[in-house]
C-alpha positions as CSV (number, residue, x, y, z in Angstrom):
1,X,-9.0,32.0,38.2
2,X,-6.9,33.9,36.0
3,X,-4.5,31.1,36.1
4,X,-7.2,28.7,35.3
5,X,-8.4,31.0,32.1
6,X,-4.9,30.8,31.1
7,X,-4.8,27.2,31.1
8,X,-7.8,26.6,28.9
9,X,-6.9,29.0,26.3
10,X,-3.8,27.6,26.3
11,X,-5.7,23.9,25.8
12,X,-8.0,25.3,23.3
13,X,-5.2,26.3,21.3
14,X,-3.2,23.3,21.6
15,X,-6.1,20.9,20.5
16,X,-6.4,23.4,17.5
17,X,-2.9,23.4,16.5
18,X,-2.8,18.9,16.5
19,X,-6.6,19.5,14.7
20,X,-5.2,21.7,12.2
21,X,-1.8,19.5,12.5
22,X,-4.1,16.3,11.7
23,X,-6.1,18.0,8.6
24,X,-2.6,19.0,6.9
25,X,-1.1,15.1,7.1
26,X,-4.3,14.1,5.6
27,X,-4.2,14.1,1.8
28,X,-7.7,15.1,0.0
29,X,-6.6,13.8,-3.1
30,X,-6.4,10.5,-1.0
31,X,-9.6,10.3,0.9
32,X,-12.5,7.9,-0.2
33,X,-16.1,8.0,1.5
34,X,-17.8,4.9,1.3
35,X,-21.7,4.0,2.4
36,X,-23.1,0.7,2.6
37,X,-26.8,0.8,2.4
38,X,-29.5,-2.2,2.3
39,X,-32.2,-0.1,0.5
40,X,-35.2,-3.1,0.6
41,X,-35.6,-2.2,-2.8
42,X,-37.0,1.0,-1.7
43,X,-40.2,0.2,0.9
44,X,-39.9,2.1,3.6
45,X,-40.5,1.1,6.9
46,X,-43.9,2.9,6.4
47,X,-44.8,0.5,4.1
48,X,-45.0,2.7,0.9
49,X,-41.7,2.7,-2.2
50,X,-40.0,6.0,-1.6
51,X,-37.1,6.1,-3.4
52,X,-36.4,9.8,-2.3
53,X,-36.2,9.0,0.9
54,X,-33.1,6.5,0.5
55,X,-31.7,9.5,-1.9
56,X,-32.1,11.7,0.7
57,X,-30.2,9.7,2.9
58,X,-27.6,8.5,0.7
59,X,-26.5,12.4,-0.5
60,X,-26.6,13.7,3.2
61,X,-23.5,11.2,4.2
62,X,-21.7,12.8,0.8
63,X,-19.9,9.5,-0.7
64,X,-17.7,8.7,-2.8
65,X,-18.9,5.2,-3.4
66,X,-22.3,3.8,-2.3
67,X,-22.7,-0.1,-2.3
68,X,-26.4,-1.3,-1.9
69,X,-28.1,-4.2,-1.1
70,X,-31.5,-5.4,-1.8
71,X,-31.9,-3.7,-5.8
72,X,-34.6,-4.2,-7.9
73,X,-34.1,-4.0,-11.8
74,X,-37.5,-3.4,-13.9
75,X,-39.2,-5.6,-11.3
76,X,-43.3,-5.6,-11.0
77,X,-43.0,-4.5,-7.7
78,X,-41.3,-1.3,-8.4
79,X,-43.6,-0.5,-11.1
80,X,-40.7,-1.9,-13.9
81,X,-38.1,1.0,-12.8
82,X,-34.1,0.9,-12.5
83,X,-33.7,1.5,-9.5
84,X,-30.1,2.4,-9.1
85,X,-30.4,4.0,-11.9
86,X,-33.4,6.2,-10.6
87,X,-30.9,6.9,-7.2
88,X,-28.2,7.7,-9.6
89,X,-30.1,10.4,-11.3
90,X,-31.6,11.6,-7.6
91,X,-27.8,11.8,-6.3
92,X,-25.9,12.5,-9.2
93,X,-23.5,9.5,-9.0
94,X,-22.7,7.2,-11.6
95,X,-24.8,4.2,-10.8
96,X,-24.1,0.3,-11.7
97,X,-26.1,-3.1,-11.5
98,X,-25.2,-6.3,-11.0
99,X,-28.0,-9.6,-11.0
100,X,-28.0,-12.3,-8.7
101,X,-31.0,-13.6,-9.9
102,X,-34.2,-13.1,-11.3
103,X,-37.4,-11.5,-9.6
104,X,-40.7,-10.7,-10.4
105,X,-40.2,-9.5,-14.2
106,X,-36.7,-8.4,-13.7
107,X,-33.6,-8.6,-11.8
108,X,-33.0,-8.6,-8.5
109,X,-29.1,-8.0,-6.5
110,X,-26.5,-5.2,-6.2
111,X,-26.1,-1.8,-6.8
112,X,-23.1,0.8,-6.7
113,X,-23.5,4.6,-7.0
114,X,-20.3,6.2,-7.6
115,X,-18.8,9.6,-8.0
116,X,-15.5,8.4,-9.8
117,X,-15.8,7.0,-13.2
118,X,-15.8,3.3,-13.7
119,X,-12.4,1.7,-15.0
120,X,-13.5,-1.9,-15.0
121,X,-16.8,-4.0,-13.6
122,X,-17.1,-7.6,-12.9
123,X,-20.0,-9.4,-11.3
124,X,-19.5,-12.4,-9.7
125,X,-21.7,-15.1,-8.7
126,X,-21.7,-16.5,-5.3
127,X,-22.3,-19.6,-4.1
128,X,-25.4,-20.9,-2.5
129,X,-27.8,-24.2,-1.7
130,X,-30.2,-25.6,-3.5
131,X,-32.9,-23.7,-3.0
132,X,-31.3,-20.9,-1.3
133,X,-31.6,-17.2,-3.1
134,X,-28.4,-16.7,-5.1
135,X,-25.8,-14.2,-4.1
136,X,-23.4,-12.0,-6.1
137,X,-21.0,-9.5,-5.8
138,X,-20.4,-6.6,-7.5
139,X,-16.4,-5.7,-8.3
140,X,-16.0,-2.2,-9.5
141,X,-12.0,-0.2,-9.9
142,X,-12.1,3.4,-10.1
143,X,-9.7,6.2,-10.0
144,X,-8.9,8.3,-7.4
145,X,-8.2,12.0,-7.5
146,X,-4.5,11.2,-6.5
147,X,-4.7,9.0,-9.9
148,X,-4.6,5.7,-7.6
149,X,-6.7,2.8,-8.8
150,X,-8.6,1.0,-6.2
151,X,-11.3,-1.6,-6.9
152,X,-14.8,-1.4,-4.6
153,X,-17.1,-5.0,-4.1
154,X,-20.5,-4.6,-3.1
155,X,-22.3,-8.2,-1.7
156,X,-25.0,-9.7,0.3
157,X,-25.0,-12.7,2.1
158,X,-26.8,-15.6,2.8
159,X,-29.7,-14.6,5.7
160,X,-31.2,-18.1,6.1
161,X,-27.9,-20.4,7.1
162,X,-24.3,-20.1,8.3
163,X,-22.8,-22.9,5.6
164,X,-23.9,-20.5,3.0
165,X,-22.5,-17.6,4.0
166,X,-19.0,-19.4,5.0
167,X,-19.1,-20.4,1.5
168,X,-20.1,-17.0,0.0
169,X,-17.1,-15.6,2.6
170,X,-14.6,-18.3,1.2
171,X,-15.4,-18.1,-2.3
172,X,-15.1,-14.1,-2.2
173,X,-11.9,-14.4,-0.2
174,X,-10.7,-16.7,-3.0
175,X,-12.0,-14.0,-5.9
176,X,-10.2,-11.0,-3.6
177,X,-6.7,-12.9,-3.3
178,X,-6.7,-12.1,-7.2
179,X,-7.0,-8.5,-7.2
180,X,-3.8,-6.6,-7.1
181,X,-4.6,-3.3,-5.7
182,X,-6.3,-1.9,-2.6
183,X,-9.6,-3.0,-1.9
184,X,-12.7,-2.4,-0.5
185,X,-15.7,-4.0,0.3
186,X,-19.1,-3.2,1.6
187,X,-22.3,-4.6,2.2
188,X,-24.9,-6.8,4.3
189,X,-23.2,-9.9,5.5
190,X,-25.9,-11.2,7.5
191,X,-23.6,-12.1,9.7
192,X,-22.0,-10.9,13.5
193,X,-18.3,-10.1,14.2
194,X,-17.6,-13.4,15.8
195,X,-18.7,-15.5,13.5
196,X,-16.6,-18.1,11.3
197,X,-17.9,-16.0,8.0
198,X,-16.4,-12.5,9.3
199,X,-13.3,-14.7,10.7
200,X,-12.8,-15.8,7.2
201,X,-12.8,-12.0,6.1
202,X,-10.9,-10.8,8.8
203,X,-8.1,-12.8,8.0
204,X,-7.0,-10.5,5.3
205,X,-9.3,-7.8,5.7
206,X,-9.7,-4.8,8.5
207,X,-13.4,-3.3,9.6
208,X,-13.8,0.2,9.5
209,X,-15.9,0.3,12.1
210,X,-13.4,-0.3,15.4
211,X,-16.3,-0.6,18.3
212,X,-18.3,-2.6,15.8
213,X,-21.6,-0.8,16.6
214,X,-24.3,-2.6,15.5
215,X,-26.9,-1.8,12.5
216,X,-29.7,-3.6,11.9
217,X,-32.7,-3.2,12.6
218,X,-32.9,1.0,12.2
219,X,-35.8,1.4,14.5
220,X,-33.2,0.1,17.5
221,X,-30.0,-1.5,16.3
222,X,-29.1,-4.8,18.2
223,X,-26.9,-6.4,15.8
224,X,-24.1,-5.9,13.9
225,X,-24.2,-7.5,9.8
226,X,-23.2,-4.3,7.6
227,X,-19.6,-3.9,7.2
228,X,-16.8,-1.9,5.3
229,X,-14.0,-3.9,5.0
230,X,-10.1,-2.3,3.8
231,X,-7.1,-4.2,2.5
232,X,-4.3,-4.1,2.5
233,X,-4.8,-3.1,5.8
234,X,-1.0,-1.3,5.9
235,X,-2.4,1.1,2.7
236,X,-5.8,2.4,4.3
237,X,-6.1,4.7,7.4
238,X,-9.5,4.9,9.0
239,X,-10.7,8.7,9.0
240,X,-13.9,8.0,10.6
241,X,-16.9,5.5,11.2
242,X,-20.6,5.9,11.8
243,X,-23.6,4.0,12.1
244,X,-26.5,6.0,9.7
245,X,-29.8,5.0,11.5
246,X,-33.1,6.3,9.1
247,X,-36.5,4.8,11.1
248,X,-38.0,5.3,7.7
249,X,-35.9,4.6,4.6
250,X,-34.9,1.0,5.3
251,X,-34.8,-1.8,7.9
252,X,-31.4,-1.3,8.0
253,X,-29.0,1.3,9.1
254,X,-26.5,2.8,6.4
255,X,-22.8,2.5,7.4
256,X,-20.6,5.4,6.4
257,X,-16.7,5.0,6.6
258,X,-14.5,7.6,5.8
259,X,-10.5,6.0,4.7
260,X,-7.7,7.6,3.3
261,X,-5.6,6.0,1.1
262,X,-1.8,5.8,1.8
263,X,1.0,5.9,-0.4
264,X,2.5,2.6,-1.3
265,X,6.0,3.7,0.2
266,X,4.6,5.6,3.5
């Protein structure tokens, strides 16, 4: 027994020493949280526009950068507001809109909340059919603590068709190629790991998420279509993953990464 006692202190200490170990390699300086969030421009799944709610959520996983999908701007059916705007203020992050079309009075597409200060934005228009609801995505760079520049993309795919979304994959492939520091994207894809849209992505760029867990819908997840993505892949180290599931705020679950950023030399 005594030998046994022995043992597991000893065990207890050990794991404690590679914790502590693990927490001094990490640098703090270096370490980026990022949430991707389909907000429905802010219905609940009770049926009523609660934009505390999806704050609520949003400051419990403690980002760094937020993308979101699904944002209304001065839009009848939010009552004319701003909404990332209105989640900035309710989070305290810097927010930032980008159009992919008009809607309803307003403007309808992405939305980044962000604690860093914005370098540089860029909105870029997707491709889609005739017909088909246009797609964007929204390119931010920001500053790190450690002084690094990094650049953030927020997007949402095509839900109808898979020739859209390949062509929404391949044309922001084409736009990433172009950027000359480490990136990361997040957002709803609308589309499942094995698909020829995610192989597209994957071919330069690495999920956080390594069991792929799925995220949509919130009330009992069966699928996977809300990614963050890292590249270079050799730059970013994968801190941890998790699948946010909120019955309420959205149809969708929130996906929170946590990536550190290493040194160009490492």
């Amino acid at each position: 027994m005594k030998g046994f006692r022995a043992s597991l202190v000893f065990m207890i200490l050990l794991t404690s020493v590679f914790q502590a170990v693990g927490q001094e390699n990490v640098d703090s300086s270096r370490v980026v949280r990022v949430l991707s969030f389909n907000i429905l421009h802010g219905e609940t799944m009770k049926g009523d526009f609660d934009l505390e709610q999806i704050a609520r959520e949003i400051r419990q996983a403690e980002p760094d950068l937020v993308a979101m999908q699904e944002v209304d701007l001065y839009t009848g059916r939010v009552g004319g507001l701003d909404l990332a705007s209105e989640l900035g203020l309710l989070t305290r992050m810097v927010p930032l809109f980008g159009s992919a079309m008009p809607y309803d009075g307003g403007e309808y597409g992405e939305g980044i909340l962000s604690r860093y200060s914005f370098l540089s934005s860029r909105n870029h228009a997707l491709p889609a059919g005739e017909g088909k609801e246009p797609r964007a995505a929204l390119e931010v760079r920001v500053i790190l603590k450690s002084g690094d520049t990094v650049a953030f993309v927020g997007t949402h795919f095509d839900h109808t068709g898979d020739v859209d979304r390949i062509n929404q994959a391949t044309e922001l492939r084409d736009i990433l190629t172009e950027v000359d520091l480490p990136i990361l994207l997040a957002g709803d894809l609308n589309a499942t790991p094995e698909s020829r849209t995610m192989a597209l992505l994957f071919s330069d760029l690495e999920p956080s998420c390594v069991d792929l867990a799925p995220t949509f819908p919130s009330d009992g997840p069966r699928v996977k279509i809300d990614y963050i993505l890292y590249g270079p892949p050799d730059r970013w180290k994968v801190l941890e993953s998790r699948v946010i599931c909120d019955t309420v705020a959205s149809d969708h679950c929130a996906l929170l990464s946590v990536l550190e950023l290493l040194p160009a030399d490492h």
